[in-house]
N, C-alpha and C positions, 0 to 999 in steps of 0.2 A: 704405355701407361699401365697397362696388363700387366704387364711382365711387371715393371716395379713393384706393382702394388704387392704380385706373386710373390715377390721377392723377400719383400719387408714382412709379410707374411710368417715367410718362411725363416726369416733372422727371430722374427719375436718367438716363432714356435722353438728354436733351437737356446735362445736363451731360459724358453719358460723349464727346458729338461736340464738347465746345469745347477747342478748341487752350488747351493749357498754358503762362502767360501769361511765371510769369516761375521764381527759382530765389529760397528765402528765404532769409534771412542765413542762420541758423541752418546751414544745408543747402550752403552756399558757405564754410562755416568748414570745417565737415563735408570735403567735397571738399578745401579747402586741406591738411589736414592728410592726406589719400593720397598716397604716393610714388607709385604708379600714373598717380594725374592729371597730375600734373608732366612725369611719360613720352610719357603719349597729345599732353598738349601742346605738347610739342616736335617730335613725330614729328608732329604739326598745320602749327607752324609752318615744317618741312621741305617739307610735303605745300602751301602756301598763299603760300610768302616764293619770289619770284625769285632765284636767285644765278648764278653763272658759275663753270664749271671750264674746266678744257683744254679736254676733251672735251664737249662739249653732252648726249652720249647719257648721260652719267654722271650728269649731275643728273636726270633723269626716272627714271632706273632707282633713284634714291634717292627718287625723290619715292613711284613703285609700290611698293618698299620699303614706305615710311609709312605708306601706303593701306593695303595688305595688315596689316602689324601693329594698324594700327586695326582694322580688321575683322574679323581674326580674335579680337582681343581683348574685340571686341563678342560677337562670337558662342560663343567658349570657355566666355569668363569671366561675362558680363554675359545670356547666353542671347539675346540679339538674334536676332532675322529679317533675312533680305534679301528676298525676298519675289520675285517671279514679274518676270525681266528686261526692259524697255520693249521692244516690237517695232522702234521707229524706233531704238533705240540700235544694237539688233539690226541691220538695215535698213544703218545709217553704216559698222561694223562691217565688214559683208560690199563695200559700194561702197568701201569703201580697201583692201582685200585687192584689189579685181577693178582696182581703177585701178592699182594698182600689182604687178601678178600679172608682168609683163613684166620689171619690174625691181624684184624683191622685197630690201630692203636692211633692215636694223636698225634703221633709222628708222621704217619699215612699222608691225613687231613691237613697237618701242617705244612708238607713237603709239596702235595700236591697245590694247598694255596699260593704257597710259596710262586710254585712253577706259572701258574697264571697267572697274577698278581704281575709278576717280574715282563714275561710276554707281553703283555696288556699295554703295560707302560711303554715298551719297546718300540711296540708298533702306534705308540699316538701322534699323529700328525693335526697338526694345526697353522693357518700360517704365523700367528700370534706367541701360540704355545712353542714353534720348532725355535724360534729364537732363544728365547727363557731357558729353555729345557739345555741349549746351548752353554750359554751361562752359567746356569747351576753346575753343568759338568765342571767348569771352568775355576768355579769359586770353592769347588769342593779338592781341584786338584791342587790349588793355591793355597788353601788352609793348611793343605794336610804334608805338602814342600815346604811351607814356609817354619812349620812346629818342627822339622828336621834340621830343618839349616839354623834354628835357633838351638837346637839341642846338638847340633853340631859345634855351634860358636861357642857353648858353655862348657861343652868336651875339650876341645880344643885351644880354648882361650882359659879358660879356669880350672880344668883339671874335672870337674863336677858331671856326675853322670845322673841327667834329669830323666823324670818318668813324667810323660806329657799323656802321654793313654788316662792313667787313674784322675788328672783332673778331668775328664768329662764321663769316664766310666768308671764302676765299680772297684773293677779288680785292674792292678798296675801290672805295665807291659814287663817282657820280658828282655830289658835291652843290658848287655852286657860288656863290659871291659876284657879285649882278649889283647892283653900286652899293654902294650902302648895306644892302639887301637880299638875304637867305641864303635860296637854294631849297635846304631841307634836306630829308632822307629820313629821318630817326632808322634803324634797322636795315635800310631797304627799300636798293636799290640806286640808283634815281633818286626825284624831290621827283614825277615821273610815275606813278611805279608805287608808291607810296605810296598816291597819291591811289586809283589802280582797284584795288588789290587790298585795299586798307580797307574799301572801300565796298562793294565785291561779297563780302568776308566780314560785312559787316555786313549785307547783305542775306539772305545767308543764314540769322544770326541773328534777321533778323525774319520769317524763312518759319519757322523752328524756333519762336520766341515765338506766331506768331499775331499780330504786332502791329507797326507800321512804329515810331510814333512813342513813346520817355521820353527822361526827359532824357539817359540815359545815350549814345542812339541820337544823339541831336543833338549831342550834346558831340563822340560820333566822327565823327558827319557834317561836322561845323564845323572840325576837326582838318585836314582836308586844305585849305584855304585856307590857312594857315602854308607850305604847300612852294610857294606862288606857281606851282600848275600851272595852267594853263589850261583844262585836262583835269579836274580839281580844283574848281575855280570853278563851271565848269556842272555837274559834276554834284552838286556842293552844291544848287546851285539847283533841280535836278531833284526833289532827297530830300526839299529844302523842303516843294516844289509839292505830295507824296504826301504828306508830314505834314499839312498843311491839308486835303488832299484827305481823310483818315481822320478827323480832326477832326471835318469837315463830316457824314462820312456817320457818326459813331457812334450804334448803336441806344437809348444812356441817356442822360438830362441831365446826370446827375451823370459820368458818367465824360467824356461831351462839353465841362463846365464844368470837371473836372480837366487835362485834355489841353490846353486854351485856355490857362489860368493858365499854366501850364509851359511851355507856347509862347511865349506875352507876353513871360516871367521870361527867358528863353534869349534871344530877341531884344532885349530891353533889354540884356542882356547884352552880345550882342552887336555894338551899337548902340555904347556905351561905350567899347571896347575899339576901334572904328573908328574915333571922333570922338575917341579918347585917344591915336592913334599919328602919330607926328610927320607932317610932310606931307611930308621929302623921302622918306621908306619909301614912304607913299601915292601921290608922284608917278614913283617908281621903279617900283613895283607896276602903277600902269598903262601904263607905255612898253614893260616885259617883255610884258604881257598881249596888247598891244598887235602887239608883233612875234610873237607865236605867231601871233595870229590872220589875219597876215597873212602865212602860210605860208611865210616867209622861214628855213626853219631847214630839217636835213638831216628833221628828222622831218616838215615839211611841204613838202618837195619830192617825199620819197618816200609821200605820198597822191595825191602829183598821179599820178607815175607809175605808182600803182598804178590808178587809177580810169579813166587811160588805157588801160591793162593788161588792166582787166575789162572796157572798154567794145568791145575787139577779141575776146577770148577768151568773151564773153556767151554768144552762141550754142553753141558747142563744150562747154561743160558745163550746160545750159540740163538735160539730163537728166539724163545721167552726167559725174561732177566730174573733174578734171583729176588727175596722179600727182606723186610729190614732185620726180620729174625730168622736166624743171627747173624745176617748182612754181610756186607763184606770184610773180608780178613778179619776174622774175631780174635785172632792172634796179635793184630797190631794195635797199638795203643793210640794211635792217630790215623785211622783208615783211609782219611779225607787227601792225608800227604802222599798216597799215592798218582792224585790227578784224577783231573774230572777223565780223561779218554778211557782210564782205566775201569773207575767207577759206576762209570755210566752203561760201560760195556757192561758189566751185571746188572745193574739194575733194571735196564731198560731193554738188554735184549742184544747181541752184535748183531744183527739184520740191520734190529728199528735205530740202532746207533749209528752204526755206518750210513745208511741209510739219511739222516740225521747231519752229520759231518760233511757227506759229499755233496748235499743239498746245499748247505750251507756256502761248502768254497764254490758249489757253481755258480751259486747269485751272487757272491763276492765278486768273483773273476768276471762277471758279466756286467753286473750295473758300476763297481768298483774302479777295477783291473789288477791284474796279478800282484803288486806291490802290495798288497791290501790281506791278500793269502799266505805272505810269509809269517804275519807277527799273530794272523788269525791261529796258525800251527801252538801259540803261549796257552791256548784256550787248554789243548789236550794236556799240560801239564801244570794247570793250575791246581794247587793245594786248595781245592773246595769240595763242600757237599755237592752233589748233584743238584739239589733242588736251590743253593746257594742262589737270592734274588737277581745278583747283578749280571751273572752269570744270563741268568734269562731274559734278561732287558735288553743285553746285546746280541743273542739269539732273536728275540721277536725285532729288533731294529732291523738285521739283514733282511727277516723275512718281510717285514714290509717294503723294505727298497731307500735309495734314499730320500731326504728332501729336496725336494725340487724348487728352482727358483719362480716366484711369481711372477706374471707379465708386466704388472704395476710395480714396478724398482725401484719406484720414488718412495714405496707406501713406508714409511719409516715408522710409524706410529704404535706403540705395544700398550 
């Protein structure tokens, strides 16, 4: 009787550590029907969507806005935790006050709120709040797929090249006809930023999930091939690799034999759908892909100049990172398009950055597993600020760990 009871003990402790997988219909209806949720997911896709104003400093101070109104909403309403702040966030924090103590500006103040604001959020658990927070990911990845595939259909069915970005911001996207072929962005501002900021909210979602690869994951994986990024492409191919990779290593037959089928089904899919598209699109497709890769564009001049940039200034932040004046590559007209690994290497220091990185894949590879490390590698190449929010919300997520499922399984209630 000992032993049983030991036993059943010991199943309930083992289910209370497995990440909570997915969200049931039932419970997504549930959700659809809160005016609440609709709120937080706007104030999502504020806090996650690139736009432009006059001023620069005005859209970050909207994005902390966001941040904050989630959080405290987690915490008021939803009872959430935020839980005991990272040292190295800490650490980054204190090194951009002291690099920039000389010439302390608004940008400082803004960069730095930026960065906690973003962590904050990252790290709130709740068992109320971790589902919602779910969702939102979900409803923000959904919105913002679905304005491409409509601006896709109106390309490709009517000839017409819609700007979906300027209906809800200011200044209209930059989407372009090369050929026959439409690098669209549905609501993003470029077919670029599309592609990175889908993918790293969809990464998020599978640090939230516990799990890389369903169809749903793949559908939005495969989504950014349509904007013809080249940025896009590979890291399709990257998300790929860590689907097969989780594939491979799952611990059941049967959920290893379900994950295959759906892989198969998605790749026949999309299989189809390549050998189904005329060949001058296909032969447009590669001549674009073509000229990115061979860095003939202002967005690949200004890597050059920046790598030249790092390759002088290496040493001089090898400890302590460089200040926003006159920041990085002052040469380059978009500094941000070099990648956050680049970037942050200056700003923050290569010690407290590596430092930073390795930290990061080790609590990956440990509470995760290494399929979870491949698509993490998208982070060092993302065209963002450093202090860019969403950037840090997926930062403070690892460093809190994931969520864990509750003992009460039944508790379905939000």
């Amino acid at each position: 009787m000992t032993n049983r009871a030991s036993h059943g003990s010991c199943h309930r402790q083992h289910l209370a550590m497995q990440p909570i997988l997915r969200i049931g219909f039932r419970q997504s209806l549930r959700l659809l029907a809160r005016p609440h949720i609709w709120a937080l997911s706007a104030l999502f896709f504020v806090v996650a969507t690139p736009f432009e104003l006059d001023q620069s400093g005005i859209v970050y101070l909207l994005k902390i806005c966001a941040l904050l109104g989630m959080i405290a909403y987690a915490v008021v309403a939803r009872g959430a935790q935020i839980g005991r702040f990272s040292l190295l966030v800490m650490a980054i924090v204190v090194v951009m006050f002291l690099t920039n103590l000389s010439n302390l500006t608004t940008r400082t103040v803004i960069a730095v709120a930026a960065i906690i604001a973003g962590a904050l959020l990252g790290q709130t658990r709740g068992d109320k709040w971790n589902d919602e927070f779910r969702f939102i990911i979900k409803m923000y990845l959904a919105v913002h797929c679905s304005g491409l595939l409509y601006a896709a259909l109106l390309f490709y069915g009517a000839g017409k090249l819609t700007e979906l970005h300027d209906i809800v911001f200011p200044h209209i996207s930059r989407t372009e006809a090369y050929g026959i072929v439409g690098r669209l962005s549905g609501f993003h501002n470029e077919p670029g930023t599309y592609s990175q900021w889908m993918l790293l909210s969809l990464y998020l979602l599978a640090l939230a999930q516990g799990r890389l690869y369903s169809i749903w994951n793949a559908f939005i994986a495969f989504s950014v091939v349509i904007t013809v990024s080249l940025w896009g492409v590979l890291a399709f191919g990257i998300f790929a690799a860590a689907f097969i990779i989780e594939m491979l290593l799952s611990q059941t037959k049967s959920n290893k034999s379900r994950i295959f089928l759906s892989f198969v089904l998605f790749v026949l899919v999309v299989i189809i759908i390549v050998l189904n598209a005329p060949s001058d699109v296909v032969d447009d497709v590669k001549q674009y892909l073509m000229l990115k890769g061979e860095m003939d564009t202002q967005s690949g001049i200004d890597k050059i100049y920046a790598m030249e940039f790092m390759r002088k200034e290496f040493l001089d932040v090898f400890v302590l990172g460089g200040g926003f004046d006159p920041g990085f590559c002052p040469k380059c007209i978009s500094p941000q398009d070099s990648g956050v690994g680049m970037t942050g290497t200056y700003y923050f220091g290569f010690v407290l950055f590596a430092t930073l990185i390795v930290t990061l894949m080790a609590r990956i590879f440990r509470l995760w597993g290494i399929s979870f490390i491949i698509p993490f590698a998208l982070l060092l190449v993302w065209k963002a600020h450093v202090y860019e929010p969403l950037l840090w919300v997926i930062i403070g997520y690892i460093m809190k760990g994931p969520v864990k499922r509750r003992l009460a399984l039944v508790d379905t209630k939000i």
